[in-house]
N, C-alpha and C positions, 0 to 999 in steps of 0.2 A: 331739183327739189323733190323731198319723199315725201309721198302721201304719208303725215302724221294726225290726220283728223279723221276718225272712223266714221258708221255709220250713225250711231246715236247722236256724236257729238255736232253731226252735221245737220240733226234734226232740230238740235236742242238751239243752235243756232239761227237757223230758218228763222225759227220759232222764238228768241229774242232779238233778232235783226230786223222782225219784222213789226214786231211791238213796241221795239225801241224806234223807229221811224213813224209809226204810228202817234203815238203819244208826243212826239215832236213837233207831226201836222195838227195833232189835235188842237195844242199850247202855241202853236203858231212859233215855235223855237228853232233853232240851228243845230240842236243839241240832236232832232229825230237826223241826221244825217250821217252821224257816226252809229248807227243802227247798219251805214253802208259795211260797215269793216266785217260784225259777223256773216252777214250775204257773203260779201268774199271771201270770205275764206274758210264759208260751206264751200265756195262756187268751186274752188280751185283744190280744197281738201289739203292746204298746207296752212299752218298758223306760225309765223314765226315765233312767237312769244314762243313757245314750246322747245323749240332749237335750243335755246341758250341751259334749259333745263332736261334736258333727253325727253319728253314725256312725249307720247304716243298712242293717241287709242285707238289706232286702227287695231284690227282682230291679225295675229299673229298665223301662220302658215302653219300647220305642223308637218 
């Protein structure tokens, strides 16, 4: 697995992984628990959805 998740995009998800579990516990739902999926895969910096489409925002080498 390539790291395809850069650094913003790992923030951006933090950051709706955690309000999406948030708003879950609030509403007392099932729904805050797939808030787990962006955590992971900030946590591990690969997303497959991205695979099937090439897309990548890690910052490139020069």
């Amino acid at each position: 697995m390539k790291c395809n998740v850069g650094k913003t995009d790992r923030m951006i998800r933090i950051i709706l992984g955690t309000c999406i579990i948030a708003v879950g516990f609030y509403n007392q739902s099932w729904w805050g628990v797939v808030g787990i999926v962006p955590l992971f895969t900030a946590a591990i910096g690969w997303c497959p959805a991205y695979v099937p489409f090439g897309i990548s925002s890690c910052e490139t080498k020069k």
